[in-house]
N, CA, C and O of each residue as an XYZ file, in Angstrom:
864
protein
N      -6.126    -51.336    310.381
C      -6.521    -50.059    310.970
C      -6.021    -48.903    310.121
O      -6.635    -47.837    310.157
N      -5.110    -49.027    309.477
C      -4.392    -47.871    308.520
C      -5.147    -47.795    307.354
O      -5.568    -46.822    306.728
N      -5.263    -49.223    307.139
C      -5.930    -48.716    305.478
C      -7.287    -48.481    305.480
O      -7.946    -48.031    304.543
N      -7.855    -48.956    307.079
C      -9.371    -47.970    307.226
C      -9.077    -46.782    307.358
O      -9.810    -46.120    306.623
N      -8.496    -46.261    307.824
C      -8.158    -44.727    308.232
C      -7.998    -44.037    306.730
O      -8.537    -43.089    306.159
N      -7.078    -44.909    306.423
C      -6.658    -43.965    304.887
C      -8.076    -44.070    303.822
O      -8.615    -42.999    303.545
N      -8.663    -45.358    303.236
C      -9.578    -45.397    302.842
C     -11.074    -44.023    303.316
O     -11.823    -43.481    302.504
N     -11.062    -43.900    304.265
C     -11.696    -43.033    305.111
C     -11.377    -41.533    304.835
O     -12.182    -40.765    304.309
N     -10.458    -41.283    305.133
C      -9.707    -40.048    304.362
C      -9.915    -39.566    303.186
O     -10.330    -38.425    302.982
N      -9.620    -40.464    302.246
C      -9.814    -40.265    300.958
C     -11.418    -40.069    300.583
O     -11.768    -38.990    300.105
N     -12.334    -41.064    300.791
C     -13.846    -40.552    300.752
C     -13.891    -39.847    300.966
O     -13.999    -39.076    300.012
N     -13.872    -39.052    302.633
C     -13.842    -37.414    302.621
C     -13.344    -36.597    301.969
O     -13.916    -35.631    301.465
N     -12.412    -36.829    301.906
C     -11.853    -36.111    300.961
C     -12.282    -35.486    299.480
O     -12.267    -34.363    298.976
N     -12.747    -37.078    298.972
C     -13.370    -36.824    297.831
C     -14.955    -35.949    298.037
O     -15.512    -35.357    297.112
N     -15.414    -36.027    299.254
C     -16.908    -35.946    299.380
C     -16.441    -33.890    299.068
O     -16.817    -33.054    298.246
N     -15.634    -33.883    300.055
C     -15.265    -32.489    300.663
C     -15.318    -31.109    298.851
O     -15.786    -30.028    298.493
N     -14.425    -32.314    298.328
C     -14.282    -31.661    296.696
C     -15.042    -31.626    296.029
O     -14.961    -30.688    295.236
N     -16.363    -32.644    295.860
C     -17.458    -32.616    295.157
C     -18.358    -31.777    295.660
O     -19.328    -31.479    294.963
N     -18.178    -31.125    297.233
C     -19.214    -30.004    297.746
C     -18.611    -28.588    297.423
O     -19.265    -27.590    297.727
N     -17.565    -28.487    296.905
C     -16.958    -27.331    296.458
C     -16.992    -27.346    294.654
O     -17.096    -26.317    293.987
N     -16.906    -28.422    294.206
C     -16.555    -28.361    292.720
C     -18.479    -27.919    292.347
O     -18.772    -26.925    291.683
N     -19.583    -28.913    292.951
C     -20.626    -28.619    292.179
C     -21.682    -27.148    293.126
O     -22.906    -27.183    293.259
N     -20.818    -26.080    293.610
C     -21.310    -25.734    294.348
C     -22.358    -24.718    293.769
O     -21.690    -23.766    294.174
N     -23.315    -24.172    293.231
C     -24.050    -23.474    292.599
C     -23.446    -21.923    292.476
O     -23.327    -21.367    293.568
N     -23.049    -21.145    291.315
C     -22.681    -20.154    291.168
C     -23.164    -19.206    291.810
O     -23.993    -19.541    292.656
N     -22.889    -17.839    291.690
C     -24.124    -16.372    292.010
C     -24.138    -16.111    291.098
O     -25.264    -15.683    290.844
N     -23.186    -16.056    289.835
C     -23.064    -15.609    288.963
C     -23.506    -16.451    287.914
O     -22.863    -17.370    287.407
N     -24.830    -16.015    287.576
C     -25.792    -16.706    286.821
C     -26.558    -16.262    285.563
O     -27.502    -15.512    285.813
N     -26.326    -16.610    284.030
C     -27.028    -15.828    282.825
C     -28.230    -14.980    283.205
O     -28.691    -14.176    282.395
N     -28.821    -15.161    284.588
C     -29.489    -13.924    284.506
C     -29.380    -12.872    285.056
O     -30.111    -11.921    284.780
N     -28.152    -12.811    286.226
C     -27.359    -11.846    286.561
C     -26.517    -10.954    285.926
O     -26.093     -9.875    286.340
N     -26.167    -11.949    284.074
C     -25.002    -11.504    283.053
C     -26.555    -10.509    282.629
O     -26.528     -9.297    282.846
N     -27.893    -11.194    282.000
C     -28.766    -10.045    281.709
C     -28.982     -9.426    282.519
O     -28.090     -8.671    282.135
N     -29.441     -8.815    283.614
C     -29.832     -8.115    284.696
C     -28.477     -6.264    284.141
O     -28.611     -5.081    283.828
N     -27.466     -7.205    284.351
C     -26.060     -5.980    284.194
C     -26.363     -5.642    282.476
O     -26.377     -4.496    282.027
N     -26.560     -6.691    281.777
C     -26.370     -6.037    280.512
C     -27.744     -4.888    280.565
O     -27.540     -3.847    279.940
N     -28.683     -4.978    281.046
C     -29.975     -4.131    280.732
C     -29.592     -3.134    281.373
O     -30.110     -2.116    280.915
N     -28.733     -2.887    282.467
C     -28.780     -1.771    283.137
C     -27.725     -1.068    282.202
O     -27.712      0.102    282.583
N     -27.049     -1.180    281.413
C     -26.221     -0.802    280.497
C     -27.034     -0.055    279.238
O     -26.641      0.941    278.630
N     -28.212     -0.765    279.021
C     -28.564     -0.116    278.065
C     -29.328      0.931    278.279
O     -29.580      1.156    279.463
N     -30.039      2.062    277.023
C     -30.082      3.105    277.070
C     -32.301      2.637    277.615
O     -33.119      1.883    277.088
N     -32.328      2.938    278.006
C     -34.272      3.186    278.265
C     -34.849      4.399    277.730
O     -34.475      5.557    277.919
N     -35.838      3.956    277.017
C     -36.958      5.074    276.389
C     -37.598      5.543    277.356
O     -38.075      4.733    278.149
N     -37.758      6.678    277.535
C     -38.732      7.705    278.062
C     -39.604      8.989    277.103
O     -39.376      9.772    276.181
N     -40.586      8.635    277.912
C     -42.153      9.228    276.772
C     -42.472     10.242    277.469
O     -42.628     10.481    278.667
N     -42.561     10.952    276.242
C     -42.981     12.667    276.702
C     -44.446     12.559    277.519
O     -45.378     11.834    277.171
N     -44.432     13.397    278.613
C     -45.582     13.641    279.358
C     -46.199     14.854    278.558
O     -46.456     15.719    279.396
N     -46.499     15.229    277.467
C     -47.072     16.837    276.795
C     -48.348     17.116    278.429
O     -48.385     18.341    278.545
N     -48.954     16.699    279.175
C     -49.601     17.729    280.232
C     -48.399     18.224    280.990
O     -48.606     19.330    281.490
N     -47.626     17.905    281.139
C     -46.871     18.122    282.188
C     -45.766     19.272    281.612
O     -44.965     19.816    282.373
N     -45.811     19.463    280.667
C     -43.975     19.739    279.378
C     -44.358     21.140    278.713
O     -45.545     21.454    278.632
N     -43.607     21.768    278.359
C     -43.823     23.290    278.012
C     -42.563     23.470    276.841
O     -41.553     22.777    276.953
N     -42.693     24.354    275.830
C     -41.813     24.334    275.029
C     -42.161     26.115    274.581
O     -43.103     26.597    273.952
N     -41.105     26.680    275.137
C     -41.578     28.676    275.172
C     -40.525     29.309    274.410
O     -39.565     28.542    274.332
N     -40.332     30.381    273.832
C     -39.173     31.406    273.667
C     -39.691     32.720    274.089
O     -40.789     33.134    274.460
N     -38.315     33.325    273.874
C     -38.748     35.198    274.732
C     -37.983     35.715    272.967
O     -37.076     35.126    272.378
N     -38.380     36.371    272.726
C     -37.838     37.581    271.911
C     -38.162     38.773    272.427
O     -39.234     39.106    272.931
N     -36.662     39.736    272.196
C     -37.098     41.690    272.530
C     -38.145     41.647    271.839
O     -38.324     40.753    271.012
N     -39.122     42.728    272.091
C     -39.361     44.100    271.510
C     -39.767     45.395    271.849
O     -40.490     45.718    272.791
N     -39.167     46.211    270.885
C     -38.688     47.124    270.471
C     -37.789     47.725    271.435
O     -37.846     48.900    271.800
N     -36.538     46.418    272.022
C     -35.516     46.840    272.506
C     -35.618     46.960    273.747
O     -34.535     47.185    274.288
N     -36.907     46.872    274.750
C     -37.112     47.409    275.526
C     -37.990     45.993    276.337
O     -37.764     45.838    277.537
N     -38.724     45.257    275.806
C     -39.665     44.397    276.449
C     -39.710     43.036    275.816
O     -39.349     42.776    274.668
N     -40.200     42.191    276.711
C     -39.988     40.469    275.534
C     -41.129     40.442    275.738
O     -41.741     40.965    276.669
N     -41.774     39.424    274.321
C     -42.672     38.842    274.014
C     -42.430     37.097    274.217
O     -41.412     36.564    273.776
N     -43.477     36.335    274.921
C     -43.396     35.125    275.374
C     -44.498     34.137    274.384
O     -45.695     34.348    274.184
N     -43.755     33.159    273.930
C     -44.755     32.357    273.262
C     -44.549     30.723    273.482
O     -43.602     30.157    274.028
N     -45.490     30.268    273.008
C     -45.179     28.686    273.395
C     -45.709     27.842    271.674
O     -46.572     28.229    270.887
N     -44.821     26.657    271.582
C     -45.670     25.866    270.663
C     -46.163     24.946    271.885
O     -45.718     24.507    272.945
N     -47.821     24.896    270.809
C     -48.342     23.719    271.815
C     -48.649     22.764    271.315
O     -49.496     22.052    271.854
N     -48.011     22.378    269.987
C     -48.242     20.951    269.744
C     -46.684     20.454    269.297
O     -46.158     20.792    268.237
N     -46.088     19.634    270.256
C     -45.016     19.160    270.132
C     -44.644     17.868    270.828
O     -45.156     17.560    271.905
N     -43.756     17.119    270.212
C     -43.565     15.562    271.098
C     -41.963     15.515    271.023
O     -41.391     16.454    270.468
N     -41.380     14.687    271.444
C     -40.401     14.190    271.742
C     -40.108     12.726    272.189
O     -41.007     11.968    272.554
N     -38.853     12.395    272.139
C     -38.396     10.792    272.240
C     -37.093     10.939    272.780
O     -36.190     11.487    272.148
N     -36.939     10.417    274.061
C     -35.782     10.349    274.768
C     -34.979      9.247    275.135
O     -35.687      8.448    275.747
N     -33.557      8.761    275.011
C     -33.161      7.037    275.602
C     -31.864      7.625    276.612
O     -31.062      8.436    276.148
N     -31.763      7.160    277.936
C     -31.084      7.228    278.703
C     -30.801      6.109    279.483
O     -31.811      5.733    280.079
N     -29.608      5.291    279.753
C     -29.284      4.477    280.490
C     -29.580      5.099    282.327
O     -28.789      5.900    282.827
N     -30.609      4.653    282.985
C     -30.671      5.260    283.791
C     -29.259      5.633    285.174
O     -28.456      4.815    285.625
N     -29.400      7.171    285.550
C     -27.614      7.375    286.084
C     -26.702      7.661    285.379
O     -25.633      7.606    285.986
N     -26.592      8.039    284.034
C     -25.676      7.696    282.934
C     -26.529      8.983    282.294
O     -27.681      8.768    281.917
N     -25.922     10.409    282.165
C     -26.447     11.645    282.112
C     -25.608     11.165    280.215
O     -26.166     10.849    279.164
N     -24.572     11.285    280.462
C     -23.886     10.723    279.247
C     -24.004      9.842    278.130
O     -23.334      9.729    277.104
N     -25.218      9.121    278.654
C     -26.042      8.130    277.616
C     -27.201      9.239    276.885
O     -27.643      8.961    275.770
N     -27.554     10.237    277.451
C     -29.137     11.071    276.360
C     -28.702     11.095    275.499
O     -27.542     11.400    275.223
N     -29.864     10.651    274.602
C     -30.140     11.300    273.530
C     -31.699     11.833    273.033
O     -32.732     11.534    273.632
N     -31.665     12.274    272.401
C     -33.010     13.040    272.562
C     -33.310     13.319    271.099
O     -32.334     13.745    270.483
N     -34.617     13.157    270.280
C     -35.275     14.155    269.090
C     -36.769     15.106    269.145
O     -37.827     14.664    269.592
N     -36.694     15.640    268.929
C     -38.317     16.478    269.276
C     -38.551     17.414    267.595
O     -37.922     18.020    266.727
N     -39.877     16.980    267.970
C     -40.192     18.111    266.738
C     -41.529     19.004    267.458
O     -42.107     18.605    268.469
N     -41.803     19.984    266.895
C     -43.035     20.729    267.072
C     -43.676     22.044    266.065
O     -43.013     22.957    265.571
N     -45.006     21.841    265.957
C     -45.636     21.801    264.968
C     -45.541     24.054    264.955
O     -45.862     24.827    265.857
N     -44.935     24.386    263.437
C     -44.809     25.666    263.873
C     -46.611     26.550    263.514
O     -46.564     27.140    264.594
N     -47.345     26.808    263.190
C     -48.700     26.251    262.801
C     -49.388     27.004    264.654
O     -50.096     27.951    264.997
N     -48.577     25.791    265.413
C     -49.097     25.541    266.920
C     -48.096     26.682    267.818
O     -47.819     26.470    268.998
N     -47.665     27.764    267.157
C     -47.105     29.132    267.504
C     -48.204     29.541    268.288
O     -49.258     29.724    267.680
N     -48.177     29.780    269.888
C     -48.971     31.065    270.416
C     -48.354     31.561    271.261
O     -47.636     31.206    272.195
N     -48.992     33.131    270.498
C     -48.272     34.309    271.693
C     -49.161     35.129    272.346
O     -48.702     36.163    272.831
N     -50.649     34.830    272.497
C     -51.546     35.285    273.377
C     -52.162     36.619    272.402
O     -52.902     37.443    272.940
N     -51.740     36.764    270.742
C     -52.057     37.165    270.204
C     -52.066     37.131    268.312
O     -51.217     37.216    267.425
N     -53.740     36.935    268.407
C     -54.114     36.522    266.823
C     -53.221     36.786    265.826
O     -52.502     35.988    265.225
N     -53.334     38.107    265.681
C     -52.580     38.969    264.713
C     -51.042     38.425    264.648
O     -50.616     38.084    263.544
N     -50.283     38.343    265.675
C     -48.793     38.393    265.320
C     -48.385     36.914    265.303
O     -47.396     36.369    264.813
N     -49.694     36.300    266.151
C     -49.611     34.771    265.670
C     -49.422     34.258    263.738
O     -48.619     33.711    262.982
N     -50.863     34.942    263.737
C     -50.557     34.926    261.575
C     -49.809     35.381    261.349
O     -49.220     34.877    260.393
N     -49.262     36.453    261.851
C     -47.649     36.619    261.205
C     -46.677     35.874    260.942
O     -46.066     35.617    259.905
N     -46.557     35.414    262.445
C     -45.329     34.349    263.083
C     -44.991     32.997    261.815
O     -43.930     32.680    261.277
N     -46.793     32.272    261.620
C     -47.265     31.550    260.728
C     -46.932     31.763    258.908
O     -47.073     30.839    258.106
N     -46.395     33.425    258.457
C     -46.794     33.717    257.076
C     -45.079     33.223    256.628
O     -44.320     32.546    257.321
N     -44.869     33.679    255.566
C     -43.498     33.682    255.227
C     -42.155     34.395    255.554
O     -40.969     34.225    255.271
N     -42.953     35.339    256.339
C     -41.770     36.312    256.575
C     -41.086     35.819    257.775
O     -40.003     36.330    258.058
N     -41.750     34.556    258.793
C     -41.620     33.841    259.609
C     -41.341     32.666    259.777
O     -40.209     32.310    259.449
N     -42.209     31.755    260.299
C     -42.159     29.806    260.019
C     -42.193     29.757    258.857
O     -41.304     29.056    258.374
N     -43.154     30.418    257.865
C     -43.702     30.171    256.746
C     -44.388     28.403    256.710
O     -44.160     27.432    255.988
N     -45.301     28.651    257.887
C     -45.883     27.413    258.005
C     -46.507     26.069    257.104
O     -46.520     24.854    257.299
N     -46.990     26.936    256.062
C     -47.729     26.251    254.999
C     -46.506     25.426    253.910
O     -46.610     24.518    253.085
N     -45.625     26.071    254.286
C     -44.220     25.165    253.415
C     -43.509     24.296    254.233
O     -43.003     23.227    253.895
N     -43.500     24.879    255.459
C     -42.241     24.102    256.372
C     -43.141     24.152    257.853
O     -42.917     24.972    258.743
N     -44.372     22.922    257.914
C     -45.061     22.476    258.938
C     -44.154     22.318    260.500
O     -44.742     22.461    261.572
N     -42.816     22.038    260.426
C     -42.398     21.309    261.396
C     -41.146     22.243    261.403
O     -40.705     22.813    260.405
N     -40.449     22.347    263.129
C     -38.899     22.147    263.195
C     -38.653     21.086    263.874
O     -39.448     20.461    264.576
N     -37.780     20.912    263.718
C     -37.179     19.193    264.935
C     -35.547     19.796    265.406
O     -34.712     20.596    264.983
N     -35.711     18.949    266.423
C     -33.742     18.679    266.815
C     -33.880     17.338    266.959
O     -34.770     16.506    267.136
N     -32.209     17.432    266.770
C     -31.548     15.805    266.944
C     -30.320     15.782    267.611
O     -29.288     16.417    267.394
N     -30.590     14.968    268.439
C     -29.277     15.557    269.494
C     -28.152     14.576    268.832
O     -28.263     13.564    268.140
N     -27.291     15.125    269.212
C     -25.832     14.388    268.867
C     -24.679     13.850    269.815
O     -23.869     12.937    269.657
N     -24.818     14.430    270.494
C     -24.422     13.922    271.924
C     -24.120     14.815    273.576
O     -24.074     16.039    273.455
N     -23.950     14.334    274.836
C     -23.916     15.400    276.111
C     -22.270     15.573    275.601
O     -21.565     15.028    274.751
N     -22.087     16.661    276.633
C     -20.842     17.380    277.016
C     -20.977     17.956    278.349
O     -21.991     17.690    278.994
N     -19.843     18.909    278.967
C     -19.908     19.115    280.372
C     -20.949     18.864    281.345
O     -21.983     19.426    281.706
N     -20.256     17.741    281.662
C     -21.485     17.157    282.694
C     -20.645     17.559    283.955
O     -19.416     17.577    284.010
N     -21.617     17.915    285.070
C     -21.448     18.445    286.260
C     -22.518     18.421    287.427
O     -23.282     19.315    287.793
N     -22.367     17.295    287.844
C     -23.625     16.632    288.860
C     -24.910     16.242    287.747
O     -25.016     15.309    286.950
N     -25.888     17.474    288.097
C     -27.083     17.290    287.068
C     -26.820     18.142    286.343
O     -27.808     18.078    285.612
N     -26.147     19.041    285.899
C     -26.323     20.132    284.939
C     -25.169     19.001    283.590
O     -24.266     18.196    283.818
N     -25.790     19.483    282.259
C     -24.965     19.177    280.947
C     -25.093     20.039    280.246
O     -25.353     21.169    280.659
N     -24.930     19.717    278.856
C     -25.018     20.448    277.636
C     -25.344     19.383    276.686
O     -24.555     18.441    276.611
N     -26.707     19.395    275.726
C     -26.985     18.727    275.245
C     -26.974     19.431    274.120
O     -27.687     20.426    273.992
N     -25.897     18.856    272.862
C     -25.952     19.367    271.453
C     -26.992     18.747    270.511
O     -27.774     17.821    270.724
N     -26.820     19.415    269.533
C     -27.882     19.288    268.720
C     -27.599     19.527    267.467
O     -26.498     19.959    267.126
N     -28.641     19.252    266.569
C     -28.671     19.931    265.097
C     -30.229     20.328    265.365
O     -30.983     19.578    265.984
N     -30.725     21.877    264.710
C     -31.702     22.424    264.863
C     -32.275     22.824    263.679
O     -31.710     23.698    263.021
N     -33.263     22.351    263.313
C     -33.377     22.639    262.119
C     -34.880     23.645    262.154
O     -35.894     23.362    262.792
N     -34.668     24.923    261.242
C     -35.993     25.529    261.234
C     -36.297     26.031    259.773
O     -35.255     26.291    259.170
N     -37.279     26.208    259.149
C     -37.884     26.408    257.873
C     -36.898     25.384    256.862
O     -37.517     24.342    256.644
N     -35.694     25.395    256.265
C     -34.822     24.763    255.522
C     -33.603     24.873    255.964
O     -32.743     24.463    255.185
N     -33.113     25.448    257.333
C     -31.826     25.372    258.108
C     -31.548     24.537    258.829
O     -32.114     24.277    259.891
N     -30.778     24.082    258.428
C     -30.481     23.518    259.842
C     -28.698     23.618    260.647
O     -27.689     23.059    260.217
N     -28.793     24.367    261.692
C     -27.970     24.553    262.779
C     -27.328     23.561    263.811
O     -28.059     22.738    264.364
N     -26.346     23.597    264.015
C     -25.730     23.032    265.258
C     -26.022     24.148    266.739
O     -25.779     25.355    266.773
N     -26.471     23.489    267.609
C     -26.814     24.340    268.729
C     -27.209     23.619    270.013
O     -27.869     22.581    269.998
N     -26.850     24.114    270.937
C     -26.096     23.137    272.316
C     -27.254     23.753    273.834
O     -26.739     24.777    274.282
N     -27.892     23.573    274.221
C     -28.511     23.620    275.060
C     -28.475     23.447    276.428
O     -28.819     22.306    276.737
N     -28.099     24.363    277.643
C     -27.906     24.180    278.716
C     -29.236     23.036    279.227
O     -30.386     23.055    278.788
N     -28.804     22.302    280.028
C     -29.835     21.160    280.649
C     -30.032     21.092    282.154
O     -28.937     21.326    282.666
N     -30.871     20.892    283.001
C     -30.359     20.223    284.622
C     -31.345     19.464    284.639
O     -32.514     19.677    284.318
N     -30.699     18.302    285.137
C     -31.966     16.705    285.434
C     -32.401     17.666    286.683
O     -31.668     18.300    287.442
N     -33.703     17.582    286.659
C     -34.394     18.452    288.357
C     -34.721     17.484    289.095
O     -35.032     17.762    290.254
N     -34.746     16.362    288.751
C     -35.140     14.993    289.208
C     -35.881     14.006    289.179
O     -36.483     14.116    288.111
N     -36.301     12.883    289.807
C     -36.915     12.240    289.421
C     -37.827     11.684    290.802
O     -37.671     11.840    292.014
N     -38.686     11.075    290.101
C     -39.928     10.790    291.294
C     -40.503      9.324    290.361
O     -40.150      8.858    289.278
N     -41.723      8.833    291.550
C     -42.381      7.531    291.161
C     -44.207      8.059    291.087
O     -44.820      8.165    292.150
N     -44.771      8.291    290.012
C     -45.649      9.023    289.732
C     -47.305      7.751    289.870
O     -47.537      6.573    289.598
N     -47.894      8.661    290.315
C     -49.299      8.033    290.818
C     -49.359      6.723    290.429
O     -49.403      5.913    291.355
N     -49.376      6.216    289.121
C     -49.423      4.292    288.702
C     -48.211      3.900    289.040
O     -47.838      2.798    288.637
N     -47.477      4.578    289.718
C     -45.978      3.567    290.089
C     -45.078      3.689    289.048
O     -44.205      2.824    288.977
N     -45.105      4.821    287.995
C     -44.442      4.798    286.827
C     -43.328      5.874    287.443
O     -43.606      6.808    288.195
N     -41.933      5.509    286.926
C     -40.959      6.137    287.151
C     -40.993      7.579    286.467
O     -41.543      7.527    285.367
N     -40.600      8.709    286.786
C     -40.913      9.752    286.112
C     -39.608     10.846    286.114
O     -39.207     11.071    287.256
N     -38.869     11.571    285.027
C     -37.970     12.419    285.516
C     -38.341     13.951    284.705
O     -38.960     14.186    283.667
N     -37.888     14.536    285.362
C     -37.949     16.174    284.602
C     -36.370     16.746    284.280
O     -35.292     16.417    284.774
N     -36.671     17.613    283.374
C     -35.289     18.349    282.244
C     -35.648     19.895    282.435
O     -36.802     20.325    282.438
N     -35.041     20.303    282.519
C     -35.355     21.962    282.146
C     -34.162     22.341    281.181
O     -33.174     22.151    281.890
N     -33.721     22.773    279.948
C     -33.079     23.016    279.347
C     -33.291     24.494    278.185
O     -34.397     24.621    277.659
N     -32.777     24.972    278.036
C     -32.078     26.308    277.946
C     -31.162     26.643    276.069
O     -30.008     26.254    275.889
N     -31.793     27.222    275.182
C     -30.390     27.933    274.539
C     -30.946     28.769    273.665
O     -32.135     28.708    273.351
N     -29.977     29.761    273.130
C     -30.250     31.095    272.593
C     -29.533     31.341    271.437
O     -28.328     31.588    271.411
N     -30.428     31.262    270.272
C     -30.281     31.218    268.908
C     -30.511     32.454    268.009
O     -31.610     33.006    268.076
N     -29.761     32.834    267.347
C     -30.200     34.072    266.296
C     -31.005     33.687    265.103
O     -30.555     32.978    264.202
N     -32.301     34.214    265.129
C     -33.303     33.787    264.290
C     -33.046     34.340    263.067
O     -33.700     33.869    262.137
N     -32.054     35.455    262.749
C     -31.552     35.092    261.170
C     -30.779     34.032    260.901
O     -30.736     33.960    259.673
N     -30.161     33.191    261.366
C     -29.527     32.343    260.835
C     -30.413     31.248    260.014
O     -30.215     30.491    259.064
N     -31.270     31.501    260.702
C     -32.539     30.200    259.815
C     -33.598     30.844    259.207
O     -34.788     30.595    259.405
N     -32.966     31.998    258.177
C     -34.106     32.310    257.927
C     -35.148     33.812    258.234
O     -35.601     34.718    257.533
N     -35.181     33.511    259.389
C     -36.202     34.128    260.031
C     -35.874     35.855    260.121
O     -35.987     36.485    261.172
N     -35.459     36.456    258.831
C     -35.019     37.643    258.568
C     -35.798     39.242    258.724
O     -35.307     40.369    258.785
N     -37.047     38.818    258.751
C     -38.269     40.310    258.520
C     -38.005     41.111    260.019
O     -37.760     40.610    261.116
N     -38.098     42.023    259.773
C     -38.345     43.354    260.934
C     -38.698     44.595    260.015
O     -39.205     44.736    258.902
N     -38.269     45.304    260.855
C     -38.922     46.992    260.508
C     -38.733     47.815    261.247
O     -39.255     47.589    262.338
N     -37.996     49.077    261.150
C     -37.607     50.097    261.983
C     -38.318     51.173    262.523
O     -38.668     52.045    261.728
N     -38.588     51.291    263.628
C     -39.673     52.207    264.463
C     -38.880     53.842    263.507
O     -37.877     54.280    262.943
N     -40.023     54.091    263.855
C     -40.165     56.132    263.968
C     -38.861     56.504    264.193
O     -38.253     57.164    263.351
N     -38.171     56.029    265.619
C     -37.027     56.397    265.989
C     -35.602     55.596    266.168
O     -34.892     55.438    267.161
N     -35.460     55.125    264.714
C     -34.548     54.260    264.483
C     -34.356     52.594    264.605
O     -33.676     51.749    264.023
N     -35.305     52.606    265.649
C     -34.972     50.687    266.193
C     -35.943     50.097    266.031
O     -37.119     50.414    265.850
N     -35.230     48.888    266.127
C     -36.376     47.829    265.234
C     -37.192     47.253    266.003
O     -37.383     47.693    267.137
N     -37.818     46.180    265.543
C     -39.349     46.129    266.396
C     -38.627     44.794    267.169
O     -38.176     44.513    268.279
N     -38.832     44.134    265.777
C     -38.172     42.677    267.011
C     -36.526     42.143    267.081
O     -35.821     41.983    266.084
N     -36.229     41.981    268.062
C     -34.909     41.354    268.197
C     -34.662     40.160    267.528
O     -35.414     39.229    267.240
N     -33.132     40.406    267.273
C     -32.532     39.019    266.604
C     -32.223     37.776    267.381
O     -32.212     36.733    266.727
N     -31.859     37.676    269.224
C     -31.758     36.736    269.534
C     -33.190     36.081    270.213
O     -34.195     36.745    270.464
N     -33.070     34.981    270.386
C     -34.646     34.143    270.263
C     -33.859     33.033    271.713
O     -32.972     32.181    271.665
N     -34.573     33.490    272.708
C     -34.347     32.189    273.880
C     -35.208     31.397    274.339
O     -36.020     31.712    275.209
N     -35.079     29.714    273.532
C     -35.667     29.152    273.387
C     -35.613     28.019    274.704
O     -34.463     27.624    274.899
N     -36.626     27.439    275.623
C     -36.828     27.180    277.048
C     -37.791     25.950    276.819
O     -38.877     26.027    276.244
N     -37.194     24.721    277.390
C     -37.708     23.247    277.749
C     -38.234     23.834    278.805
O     -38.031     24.952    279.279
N     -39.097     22.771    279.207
C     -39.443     22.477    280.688
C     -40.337     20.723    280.679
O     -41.522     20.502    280.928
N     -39.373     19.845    280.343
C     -40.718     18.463    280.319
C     -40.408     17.440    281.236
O     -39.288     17.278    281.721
N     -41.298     16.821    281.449
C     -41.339     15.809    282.098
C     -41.735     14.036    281.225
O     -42.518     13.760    280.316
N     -40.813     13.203    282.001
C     -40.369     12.106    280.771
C     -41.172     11.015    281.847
O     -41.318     11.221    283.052
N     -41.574      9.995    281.211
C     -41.844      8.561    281.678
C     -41.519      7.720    281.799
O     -42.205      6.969    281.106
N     -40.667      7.107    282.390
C     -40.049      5.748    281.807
C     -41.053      4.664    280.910
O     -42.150      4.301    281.334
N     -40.574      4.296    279.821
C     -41.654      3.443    279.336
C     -41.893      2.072    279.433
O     -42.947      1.481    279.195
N     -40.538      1.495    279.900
C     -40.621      0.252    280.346
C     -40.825     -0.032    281.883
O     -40.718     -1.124    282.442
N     -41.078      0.939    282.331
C     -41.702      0.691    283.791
C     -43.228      0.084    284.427
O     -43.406      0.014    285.643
């Protein structure tokens, strides 16, 4: 009777350990990928219907002039949640200068300006965020215009994000910064009748786009 008992014991026993030793993990190579992807950074594709790229300059001290390029793209990678992961490059075509007028458009276009016909393009390249604060950051940069190129930091706020008509994930940026257009260059003016000049030196240059997720 004992050494049934004990014999008995021990099977269970053993049974008890083999339902714990082969018990199927949670933690499974595709749970290790699942975490590693959410780690990494995701491409998002410029929406250009949706995206605006404007500056204001004075003039003559008194009033701004508003213009937009309208041919421009961009390339964005963000770990989604992770404001601290952007990075961002954009270029846009200077050529695609409008300010709702011919004349100062060819200007904008000649040398005393973009000098388009030499230097087709400006771009930025971001370099990395700084003060992050909920949604608002600062996204630096290098800015490059005609043969300059600048370091220059751009106020940002994620405005948010939504799930857009095909089910595609979608977020918007509005970002912000204000550059002195002699530094790159961009030196010509001319002094009115009564001392002051026509156009101002600082140039506030204004995002407004909306991004796609592309692997969505």
């Amino acid at each position: 009777m004992t050494q049934q008992f004990s014999f008995t014991t021990v099977l269970f026993a053993l049974l008890l350990f083999s339902g714990f030793a082969f018990q199927p993990s949670t933690h499974t190579a595709s749970s290790d990928a699942t975490a590693r992807q959410s780690d990494e950074p995701v491409a998002w594709a410029l929406d250009k219907a949706h995206s605006e790229v404007r500056f204001r300059v004075r003039h003559l001290a008194i009033s701004s002039v508003t213009g937009f390029f309208r041919d421009f793209d961009a390339s964005v990678a963000m770990t989604p949640g992770d404001l601290s992961s952007l990075s961002a490059s954009a270029t846009a075509k200077t050529r695609s200068v409008d300010t709702g007028n011919t004349d100062r458009d060819d200007h904008l276009r000649s040398p005393d300006f973009f000098d388009s016909e030499k230097f087709p393009e400006m771009t930025f390249e971001s370099t990395g965020v700084s003060d992050i604060d909920g949604d608002r950051f600062t996204l630096n940069g290098q800015l490059t215009i005609r043969d300059v190129t600048r370091t220059v930091s751009f106020d940002g706020t994620l405005i948010g994000t939504a799930v857009g008509p095909k089910g595609k994930q979608r977020a918007a940026i509005a970002a912000e910064t204000v550059i002195n257009r002699k530094d790159f260059g961009l030196t010509w003016n001319k002094l009115t009748e009564a001392g002051g000049v026509i156009v101002g030196d600082d140039v506030t240059i204004e995002l407004d786009v909306q991004l796609v997720r592309a692997d969505a």
